[in-house]
C-alpha positions as CSV (number, residue, x, y, z in Angstrom):
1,X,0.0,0.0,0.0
2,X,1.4,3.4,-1.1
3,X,2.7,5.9,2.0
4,X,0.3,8.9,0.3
5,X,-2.8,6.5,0.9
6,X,-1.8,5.5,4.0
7,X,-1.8,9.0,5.0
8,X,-4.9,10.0,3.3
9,X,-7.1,6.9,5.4
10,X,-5.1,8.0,8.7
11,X,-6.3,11.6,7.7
12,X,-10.0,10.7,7.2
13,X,-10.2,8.7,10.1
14,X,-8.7,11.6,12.6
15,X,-11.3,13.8,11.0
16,X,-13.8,11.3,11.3
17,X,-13.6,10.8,14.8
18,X,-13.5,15.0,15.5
19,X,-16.3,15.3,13.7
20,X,-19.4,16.6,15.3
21,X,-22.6,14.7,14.9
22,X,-26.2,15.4,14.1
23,X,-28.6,13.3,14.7
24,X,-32.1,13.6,12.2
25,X,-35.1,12.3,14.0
26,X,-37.8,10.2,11.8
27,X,-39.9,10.3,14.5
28,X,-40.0,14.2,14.8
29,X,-42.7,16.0,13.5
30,X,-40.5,19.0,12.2
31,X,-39.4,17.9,8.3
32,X,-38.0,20.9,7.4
33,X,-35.0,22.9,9.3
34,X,-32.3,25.3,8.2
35,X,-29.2,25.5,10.7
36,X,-26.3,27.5,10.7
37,X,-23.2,25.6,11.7
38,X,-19.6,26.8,12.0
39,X,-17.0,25.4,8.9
40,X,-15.8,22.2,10.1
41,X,-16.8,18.5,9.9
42,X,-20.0,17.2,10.2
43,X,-21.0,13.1,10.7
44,X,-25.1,13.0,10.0
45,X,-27.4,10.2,11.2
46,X,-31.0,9.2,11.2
47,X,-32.5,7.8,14.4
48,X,-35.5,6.2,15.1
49,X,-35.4,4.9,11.6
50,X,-38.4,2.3,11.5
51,X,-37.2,-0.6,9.7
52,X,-40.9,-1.6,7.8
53,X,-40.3,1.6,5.9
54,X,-38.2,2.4,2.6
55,X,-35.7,5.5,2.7
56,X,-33.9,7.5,0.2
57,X,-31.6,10.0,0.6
58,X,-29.7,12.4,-1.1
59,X,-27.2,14.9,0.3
60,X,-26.1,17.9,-1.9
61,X,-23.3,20.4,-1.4
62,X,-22.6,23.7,-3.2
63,X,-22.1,22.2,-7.0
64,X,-21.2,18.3,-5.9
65,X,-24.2,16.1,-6.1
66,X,-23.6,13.0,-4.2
67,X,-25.6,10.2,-5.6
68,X,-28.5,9.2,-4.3
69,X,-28.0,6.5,-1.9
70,X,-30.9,4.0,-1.5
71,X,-31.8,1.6,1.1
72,X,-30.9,-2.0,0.2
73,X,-33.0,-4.7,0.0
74,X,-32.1,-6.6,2.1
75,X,-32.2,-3.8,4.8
76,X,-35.1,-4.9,6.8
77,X,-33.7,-8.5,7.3
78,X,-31.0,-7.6,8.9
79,X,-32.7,-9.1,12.1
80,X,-33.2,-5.9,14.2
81,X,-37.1,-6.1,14.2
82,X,-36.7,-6.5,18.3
83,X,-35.5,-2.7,18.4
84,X,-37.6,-0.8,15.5
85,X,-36.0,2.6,16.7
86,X,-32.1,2.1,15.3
87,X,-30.1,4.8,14.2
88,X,-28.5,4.5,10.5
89,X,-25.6,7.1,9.7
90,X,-25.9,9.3,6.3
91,X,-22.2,10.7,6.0
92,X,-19.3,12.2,6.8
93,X,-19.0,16.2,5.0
94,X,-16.8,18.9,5.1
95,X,-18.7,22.1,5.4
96,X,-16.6,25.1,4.9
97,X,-17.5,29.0,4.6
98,X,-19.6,29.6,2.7
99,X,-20.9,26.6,1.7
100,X,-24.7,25.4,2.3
101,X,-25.2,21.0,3.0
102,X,-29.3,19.8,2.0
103,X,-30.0,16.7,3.3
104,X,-33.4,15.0,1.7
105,X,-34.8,11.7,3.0
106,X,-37.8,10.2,1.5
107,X,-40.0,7.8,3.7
108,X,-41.7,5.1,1.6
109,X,-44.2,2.6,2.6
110,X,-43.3,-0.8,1.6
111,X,-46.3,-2.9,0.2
112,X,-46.7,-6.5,-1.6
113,X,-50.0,-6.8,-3.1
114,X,-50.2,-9.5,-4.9
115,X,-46.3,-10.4,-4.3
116,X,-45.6,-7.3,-6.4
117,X,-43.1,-5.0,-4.6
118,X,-45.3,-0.9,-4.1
119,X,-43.3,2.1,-3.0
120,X,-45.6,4.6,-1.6
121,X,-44.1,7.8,0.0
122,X,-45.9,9.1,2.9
123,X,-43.3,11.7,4.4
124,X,-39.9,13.9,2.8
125,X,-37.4,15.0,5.5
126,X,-35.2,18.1,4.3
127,X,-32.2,19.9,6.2
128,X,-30.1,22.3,5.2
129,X,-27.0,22.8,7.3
130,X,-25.2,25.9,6.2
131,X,-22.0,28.6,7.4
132,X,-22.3,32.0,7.1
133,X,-20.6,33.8,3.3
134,X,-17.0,34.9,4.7
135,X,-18.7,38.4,3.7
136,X,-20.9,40.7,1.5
137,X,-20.8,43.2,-0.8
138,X,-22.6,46.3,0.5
139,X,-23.5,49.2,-2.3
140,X,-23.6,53.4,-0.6
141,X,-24.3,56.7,-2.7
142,X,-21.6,59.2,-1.3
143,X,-19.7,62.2,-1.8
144,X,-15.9,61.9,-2.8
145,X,-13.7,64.5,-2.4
146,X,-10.4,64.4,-4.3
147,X,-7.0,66.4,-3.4
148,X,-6.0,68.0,-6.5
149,X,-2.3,68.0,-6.8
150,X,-0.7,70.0,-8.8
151,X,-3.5,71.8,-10.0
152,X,-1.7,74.3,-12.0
153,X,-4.1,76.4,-14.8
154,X,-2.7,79.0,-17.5
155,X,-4.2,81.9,-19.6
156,X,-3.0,83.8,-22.1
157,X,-1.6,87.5,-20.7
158,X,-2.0,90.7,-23.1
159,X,1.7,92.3,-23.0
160,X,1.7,95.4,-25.8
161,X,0.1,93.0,-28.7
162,X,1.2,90.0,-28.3
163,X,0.2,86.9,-25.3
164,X,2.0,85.2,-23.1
165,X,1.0,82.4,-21.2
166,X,0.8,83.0,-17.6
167,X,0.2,80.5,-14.9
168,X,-3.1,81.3,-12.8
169,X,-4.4,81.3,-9.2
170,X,-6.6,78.7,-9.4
171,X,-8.0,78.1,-6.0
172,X,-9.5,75.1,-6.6
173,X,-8.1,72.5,-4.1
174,X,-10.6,69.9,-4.2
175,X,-12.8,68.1,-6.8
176,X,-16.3,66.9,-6.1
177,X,-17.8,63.9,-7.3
178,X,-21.1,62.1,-6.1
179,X,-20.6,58.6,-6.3
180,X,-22.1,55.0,-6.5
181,X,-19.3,52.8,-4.0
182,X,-18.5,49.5,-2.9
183,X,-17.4,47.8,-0.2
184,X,-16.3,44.3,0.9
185,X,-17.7,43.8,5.0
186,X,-16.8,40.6,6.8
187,X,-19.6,38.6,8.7
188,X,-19.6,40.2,12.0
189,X,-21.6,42.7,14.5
190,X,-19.6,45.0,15.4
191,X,-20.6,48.6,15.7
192,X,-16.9,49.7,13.8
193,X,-15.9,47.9,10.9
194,X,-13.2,47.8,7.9
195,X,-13.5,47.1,4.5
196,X,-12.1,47.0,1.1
197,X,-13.9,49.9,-1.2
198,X,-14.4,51.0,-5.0
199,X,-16.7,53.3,-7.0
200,X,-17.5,54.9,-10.1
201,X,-18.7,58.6,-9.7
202,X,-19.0,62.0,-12.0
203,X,-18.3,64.9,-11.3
204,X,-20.2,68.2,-12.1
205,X,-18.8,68.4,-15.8
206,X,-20.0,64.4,-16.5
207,X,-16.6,63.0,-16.1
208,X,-15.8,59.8,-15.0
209,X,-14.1,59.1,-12.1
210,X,-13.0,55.4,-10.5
211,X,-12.3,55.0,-7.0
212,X,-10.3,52.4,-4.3
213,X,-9.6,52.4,-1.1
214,X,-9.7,51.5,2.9
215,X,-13.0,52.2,4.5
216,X,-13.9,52.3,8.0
217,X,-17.9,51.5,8.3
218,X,-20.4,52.7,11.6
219,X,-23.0,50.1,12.2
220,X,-22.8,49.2,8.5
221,X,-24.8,52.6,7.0
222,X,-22.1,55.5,7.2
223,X,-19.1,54.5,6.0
224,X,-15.8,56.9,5.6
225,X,-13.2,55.7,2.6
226,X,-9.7,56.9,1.9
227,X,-7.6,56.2,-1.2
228,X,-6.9,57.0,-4.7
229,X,-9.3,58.5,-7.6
230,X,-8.2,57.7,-10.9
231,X,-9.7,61.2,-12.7
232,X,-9.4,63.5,-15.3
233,X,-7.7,66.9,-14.8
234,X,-7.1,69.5,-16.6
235,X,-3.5,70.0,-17.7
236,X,-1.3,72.7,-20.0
237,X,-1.0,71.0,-23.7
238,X,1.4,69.4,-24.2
239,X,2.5,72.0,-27.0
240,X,2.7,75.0,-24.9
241,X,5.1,76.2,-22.1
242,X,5.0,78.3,-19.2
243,X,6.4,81.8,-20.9
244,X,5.2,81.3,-24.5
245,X,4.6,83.9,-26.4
246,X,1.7,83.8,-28.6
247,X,-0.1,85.7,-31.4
248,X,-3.7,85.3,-29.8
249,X,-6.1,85.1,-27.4
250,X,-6.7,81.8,-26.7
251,X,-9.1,80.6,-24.4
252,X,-8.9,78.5,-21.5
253,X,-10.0,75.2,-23.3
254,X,-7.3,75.4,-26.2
255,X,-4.5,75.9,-23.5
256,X,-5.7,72.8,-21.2
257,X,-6.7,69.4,-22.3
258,X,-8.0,66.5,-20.3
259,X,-5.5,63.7,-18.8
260,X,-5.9,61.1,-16.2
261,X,-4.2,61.5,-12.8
262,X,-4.3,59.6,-9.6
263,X,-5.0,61.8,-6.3
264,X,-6.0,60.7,-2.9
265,X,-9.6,61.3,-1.9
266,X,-11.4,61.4,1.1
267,X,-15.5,60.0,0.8
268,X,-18.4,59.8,3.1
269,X,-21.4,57.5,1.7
270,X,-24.6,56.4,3.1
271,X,-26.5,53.0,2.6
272,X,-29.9,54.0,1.1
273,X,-32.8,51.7,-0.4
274,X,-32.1,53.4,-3.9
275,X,-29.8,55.5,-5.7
276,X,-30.7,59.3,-5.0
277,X,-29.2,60.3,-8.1
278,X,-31.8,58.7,-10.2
């Protein structure tokens, strides 16, 4: 026997024996149940399985379909008639974050009329053992401020008939953008909490903007981000310099031109039912 098999088996069987068990009642009432587990191994058993009865079960996790397992024939002669309440186990299962186990068991009655062999189903049995999503996406309108850096603007100064371009005082320190943004919360409740944040916004001249950064969130409705905007800004063409002199007037848009910079920003955004903007 190969080492790696041996180790898998001796694997298994440590798992096995750590697992924690659930126990499904036939004999309950209740056929339907959703818990929330923890990640970790599960062993699942019927008790008080009444051995005059038929059962079929199927167990399904995330994407992997076990096959459905069926009770053999030769289940009810396995002389345990004396103690009709026994226990049968379903299966060991890993059940990791995120991840959602449904357990179905069909109850049949057994009949032979007229030595032919009739399923009849009288009862289904469905659980669904599940761990909470390691997170969620969470979607706030806001307002983004970005830190315009090196916001420099030019026009074109009269000096006896001719123009030179001048550098302005443009007081404009900040850029504002309303803006649709996204953020990545863990499962807890906390009041504080941190998070992982983009968005897309305009600002008052229809240009887009994208957004990431760190977010710190209160009680999961105001949340305060700080990063980087990826943004247009206007910017001295590329075939003009500080000093050039120039035969005309020319206006503010045929000295600038639009390029993309990245600038820190500062945002505060709100979790509302729908987007304000609309």
């Amino acid at each position: 026997m190969k080492p790696i098999f041996i180790i898998t088996i001796m694997l298994h069987s440590i798992l096995t024996l750590n697992a924690q068990e659930f126990l499904i009642d036939m004999s309950s009432n209740v056929t339907n149940q959703e818990v929330t587990v923890k990640p970790g191994t599960y062993k699942f058993s019927m008790t008080h399985v009444d051995v005059s009865k038929q059962y079929k079960i199927s167990a399904i996790k995330e994407n992997m379909v076990i096959n459905q397992l069926e009770t053999p024939e030769g289940y009810q002669a396995l002389r345990v008639l004396a103690n009709p309440n026994i226990t049968r186990e379903i299966g060991t299962f890993d059940v990791l974050k995120g991840e959602q186990l449904s357990i179905t068991i069909e109850v049949f009655n057994i009949t032979r009329p007229g030595g032919v062999r009739t399923e009849t189903k009288v009862s289904t049995f469905k659980y669904i053992y599940k761990t909470k999503p390691r997170g969620k996406w969470q979607t706030t309108f806001g307002f983004n401020f970005i830190h315009l850096g090196n916001n420099n603007t030019f026009f074109s100064k009269s000096v006896d008939s001719i123009y030179v371009i001048t550098e302005g005082t443009n007081q404009n320190k900040y850029d504002f953008h309303p803006t649709l943004m996204f953020t990545w919360l863990k499962n807890n409740n906390d009041e504080f909490n941190v998070g992982f944040s983009g968005g897309l916004g305009y600002d008052l001249e229809k240009s887009l903007s994208v957004f990431l950064g760190g977010s710190l969130i209160y009680n999961q409705n105001i949340t305060l981000t700080l990063g980087i905007a990826f943004h247009n800004q206007k910017k001295l063409n590329s075939n003009y310099e500080e000093g050039d002199i120039i035969k005309e007037n020319l206006t503010f848009e045929q000295l600038h031109g639009d390029f993309i910079r990245i600038n820190p920003f500062i945002s505060l955004s709100f979790r509302l039912d729908k987007n304000p903007f609309k």
